[in-house]
C-alpha atoms as an extended CHARMM CRD file, in Angstrom:
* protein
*
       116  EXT
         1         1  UNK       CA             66.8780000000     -147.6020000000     -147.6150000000  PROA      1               0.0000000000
         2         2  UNK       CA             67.5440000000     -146.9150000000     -151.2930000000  PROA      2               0.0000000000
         3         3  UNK       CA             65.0620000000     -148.8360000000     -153.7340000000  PROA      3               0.0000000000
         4         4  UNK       CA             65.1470000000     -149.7600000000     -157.1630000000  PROA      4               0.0000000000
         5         5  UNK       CA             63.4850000000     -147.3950000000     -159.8600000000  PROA      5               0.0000000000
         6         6  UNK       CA             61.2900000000     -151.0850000000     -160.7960000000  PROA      6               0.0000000000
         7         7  UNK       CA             60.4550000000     -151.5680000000     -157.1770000000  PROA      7               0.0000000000
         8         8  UNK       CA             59.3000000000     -147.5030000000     -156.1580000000  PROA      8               0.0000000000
         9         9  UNK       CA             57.0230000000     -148.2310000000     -159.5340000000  PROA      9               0.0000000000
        10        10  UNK       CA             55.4850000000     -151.0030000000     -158.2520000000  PROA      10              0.0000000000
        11        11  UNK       CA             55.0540000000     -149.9310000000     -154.6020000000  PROA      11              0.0000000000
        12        12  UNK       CA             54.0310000000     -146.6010000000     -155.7050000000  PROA      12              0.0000000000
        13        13  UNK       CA             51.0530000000     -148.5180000000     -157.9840000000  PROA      13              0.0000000000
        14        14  UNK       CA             50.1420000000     -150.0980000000     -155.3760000000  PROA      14              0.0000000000
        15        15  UNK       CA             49.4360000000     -147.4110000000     -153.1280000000  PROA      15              0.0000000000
        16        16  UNK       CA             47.3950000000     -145.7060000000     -156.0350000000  PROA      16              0.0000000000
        17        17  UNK       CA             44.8910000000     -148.6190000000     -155.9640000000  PROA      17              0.0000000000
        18        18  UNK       CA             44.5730000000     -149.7010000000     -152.4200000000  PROA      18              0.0000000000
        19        19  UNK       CA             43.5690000000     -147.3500000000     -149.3660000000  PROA      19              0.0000000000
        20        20  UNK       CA             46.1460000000     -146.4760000000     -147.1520000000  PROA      20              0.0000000000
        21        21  UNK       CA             45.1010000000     -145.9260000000     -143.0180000000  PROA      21              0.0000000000
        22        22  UNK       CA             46.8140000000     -143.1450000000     -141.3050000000  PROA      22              0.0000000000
        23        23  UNK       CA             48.4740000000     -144.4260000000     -138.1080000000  PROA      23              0.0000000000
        24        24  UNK       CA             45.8490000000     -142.4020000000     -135.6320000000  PROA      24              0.0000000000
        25        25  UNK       CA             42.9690000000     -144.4650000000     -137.1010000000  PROA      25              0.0000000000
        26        26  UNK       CA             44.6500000000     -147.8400000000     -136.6310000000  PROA      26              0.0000000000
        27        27  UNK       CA             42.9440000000     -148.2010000000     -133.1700000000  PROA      27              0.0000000000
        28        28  UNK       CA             39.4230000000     -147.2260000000     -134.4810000000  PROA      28              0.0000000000
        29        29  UNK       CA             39.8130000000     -149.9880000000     -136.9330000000  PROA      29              0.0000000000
        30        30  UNK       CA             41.3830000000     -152.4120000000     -135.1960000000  PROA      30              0.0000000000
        31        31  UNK       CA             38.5820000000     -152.0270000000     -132.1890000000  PROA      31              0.0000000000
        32        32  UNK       CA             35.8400000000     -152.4470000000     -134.9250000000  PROA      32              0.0000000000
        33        33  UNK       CA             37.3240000000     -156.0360000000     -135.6150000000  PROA      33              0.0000000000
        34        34  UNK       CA             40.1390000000     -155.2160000000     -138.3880000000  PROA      34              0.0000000000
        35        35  UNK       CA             42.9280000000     -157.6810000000     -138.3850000000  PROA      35              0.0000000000
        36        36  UNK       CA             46.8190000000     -156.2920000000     -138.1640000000  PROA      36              0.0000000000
        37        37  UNK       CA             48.8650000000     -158.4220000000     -140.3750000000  PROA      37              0.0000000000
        38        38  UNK       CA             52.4540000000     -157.6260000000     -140.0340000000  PROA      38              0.0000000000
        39        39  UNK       CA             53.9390000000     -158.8410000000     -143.4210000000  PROA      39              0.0000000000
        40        40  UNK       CA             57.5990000000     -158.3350000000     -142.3570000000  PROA      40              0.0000000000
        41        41  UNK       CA             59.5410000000     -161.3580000000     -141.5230000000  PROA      41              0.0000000000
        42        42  UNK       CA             59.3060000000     -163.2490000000     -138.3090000000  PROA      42              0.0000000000
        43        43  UNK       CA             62.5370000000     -161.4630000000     -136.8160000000  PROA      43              0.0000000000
        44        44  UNK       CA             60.9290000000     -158.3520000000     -137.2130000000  PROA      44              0.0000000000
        45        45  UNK       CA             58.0270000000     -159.3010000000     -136.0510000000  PROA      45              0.0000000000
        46        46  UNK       CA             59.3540000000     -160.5480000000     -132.8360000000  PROA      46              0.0000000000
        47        47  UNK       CA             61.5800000000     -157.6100000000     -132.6580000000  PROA      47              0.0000000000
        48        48  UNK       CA             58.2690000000     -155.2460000000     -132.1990000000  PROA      48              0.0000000000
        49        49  UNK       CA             54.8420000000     -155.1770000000     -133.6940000000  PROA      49              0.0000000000
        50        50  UNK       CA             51.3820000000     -153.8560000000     -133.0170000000  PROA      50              0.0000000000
        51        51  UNK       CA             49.9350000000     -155.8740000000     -130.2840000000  PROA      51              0.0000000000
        52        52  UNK       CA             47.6310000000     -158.5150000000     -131.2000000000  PROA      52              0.0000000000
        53        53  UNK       CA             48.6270000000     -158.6360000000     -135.3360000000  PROA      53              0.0000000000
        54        54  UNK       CA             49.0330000000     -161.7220000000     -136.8120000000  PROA      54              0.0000000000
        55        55  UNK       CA             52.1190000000     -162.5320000000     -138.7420000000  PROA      55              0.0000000000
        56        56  UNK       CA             52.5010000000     -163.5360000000     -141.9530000000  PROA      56              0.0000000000
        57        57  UNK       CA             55.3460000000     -163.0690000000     -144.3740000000  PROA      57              0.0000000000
        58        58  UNK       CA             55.3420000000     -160.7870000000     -147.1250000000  PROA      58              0.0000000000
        59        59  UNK       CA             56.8390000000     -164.2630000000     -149.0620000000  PROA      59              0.0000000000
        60        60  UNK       CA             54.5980000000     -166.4320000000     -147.6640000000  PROA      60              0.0000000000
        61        61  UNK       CA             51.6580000000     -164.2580000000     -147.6140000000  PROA      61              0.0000000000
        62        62  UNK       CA             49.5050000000     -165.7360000000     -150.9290000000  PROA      62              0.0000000000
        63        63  UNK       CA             49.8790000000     -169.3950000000     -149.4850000000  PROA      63              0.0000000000
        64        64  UNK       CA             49.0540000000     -168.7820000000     -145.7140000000  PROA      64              0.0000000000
        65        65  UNK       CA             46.5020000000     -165.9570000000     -145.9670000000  PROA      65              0.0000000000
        66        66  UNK       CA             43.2730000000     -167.9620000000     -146.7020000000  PROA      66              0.0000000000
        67        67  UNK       CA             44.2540000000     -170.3650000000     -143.4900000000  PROA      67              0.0000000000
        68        68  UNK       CA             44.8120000000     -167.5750000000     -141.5380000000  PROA      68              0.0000000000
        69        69  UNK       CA             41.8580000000     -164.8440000000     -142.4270000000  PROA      69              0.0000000000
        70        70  UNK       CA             39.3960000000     -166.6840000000     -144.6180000000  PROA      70              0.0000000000
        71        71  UNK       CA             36.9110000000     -164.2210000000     -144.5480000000  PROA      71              0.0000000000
        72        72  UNK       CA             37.0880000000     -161.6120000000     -147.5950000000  PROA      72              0.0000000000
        73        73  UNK       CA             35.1460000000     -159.6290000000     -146.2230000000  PROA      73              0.0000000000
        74        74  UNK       CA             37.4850000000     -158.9680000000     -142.7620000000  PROA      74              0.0000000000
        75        75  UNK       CA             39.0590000000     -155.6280000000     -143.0440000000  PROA      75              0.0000000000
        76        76  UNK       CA             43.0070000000     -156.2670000000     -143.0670000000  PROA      76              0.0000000000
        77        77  UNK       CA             45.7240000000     -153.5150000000     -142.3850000000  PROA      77              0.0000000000
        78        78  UNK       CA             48.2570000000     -154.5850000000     -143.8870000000  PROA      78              0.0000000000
        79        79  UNK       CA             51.9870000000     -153.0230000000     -142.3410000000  PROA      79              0.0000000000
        80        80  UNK       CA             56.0330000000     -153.4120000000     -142.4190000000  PROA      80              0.0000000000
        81        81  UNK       CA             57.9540000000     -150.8110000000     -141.3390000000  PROA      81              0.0000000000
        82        82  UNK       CA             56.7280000000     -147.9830000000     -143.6910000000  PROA      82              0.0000000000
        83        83  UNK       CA             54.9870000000     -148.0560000000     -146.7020000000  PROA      83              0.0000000000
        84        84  UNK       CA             56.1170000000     -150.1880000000     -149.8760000000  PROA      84              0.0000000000
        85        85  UNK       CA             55.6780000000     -153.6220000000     -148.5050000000  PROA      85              0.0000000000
        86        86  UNK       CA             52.0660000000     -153.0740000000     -146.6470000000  PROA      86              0.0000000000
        87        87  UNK       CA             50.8000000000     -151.6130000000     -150.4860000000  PROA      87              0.0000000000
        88        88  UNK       CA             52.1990000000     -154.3660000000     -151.8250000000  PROA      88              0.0000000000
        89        89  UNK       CA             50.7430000000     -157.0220000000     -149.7060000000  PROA      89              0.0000000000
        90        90  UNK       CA             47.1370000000     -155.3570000000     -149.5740000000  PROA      90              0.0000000000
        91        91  UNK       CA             47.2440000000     -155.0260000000     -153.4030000000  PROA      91              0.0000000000
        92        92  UNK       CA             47.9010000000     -158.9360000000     -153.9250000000  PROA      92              0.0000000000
        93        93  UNK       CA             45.2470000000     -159.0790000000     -151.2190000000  PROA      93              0.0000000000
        94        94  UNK       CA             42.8160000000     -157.2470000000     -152.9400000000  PROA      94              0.0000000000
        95        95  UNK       CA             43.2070000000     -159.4480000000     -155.8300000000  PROA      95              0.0000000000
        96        96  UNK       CA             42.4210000000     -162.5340000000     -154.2170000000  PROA      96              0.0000000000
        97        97  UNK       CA             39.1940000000     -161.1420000000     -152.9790000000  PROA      97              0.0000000000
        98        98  UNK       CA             39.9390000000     -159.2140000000     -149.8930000000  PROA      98              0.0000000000
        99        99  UNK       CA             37.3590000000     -156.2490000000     -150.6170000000  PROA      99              0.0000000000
       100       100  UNK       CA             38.5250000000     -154.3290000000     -147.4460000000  PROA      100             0.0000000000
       101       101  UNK       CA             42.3500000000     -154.9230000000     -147.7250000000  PROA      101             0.0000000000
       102       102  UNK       CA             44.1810000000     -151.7680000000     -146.8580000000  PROA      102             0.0000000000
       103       103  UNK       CA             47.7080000000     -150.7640000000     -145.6660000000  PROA      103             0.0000000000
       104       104  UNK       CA             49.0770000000     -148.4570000000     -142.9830000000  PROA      104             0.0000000000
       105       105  UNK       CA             50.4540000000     -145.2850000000     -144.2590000000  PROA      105             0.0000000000
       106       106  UNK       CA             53.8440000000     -144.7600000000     -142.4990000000  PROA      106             0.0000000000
       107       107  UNK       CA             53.5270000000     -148.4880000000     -141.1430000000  PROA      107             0.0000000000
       108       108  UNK       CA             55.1280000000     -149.7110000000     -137.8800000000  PROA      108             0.0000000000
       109       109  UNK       CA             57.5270000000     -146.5900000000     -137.8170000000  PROA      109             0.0000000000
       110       110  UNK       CA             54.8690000000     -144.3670000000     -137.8070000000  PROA      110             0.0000000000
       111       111  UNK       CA             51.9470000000     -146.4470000000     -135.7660000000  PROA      111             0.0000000000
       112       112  UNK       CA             55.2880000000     -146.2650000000     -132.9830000000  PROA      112             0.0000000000
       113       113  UNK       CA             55.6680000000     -142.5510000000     -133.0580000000  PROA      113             0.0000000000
       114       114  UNK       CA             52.0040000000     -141.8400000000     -131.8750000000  PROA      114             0.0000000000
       115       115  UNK       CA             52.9910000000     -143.2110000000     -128.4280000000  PROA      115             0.0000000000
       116       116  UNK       CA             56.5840000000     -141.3600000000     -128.1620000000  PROA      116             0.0000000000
């Protein structure tokens, strides 16, 4: 998909100030307690996701998040299906106080190719 100049920008600045995960550590994380959250939209979500994430919309995400993971201190991967919206969602999460908000690096796409 072709993005906006704006949009790269501010996906790009995200990923400059928030840690991305490669896919093969995802598991580590996730079995030391990490939470998945899958910020694509619900048909996506039920279309495929990593098993056990919860779901919250990238548009929905600063109104649910607190009900959903209220501990700032719970380390939160952040994903869609690549890159831009996982920054972007673990940036806005990071500046509500997540200290260990972080996205995956190649998202769902590349969290899927480990098992082909």
């Amino acid at each position: 998909m072709a993005y906006t100049e704006k949009f790269q920008k501010l996906a790009d600045g995200a990923c400059s100030r928030v840690e991305g995960v490669s896919p093969e550590r995802v598991d580590d994380f996730l079995s030391e307690g990490a939470i998945a959250l899958d910020i694509r939209d619900s048909e996506e979500h039920k279309a495929g996701h990593i098993t056990g994430s919860i779901n919250i919309s990238r548009g929905k995400l600063e109104m649910i998040v607190e009900s959903e993971i209220p501990d700032l201190m719970t380390t939160v991967l952040c994903y869609c299906n690549a890159v831009n919206r996982g920054a972007l969602s673990a940036d806005t999460l990071r500046s509500m106080g997540y200290v260990n908000a972080k996205y995956i690096d190649g998202g769902l796409i590349g969290y899927n190719a480990l098992s082909e």
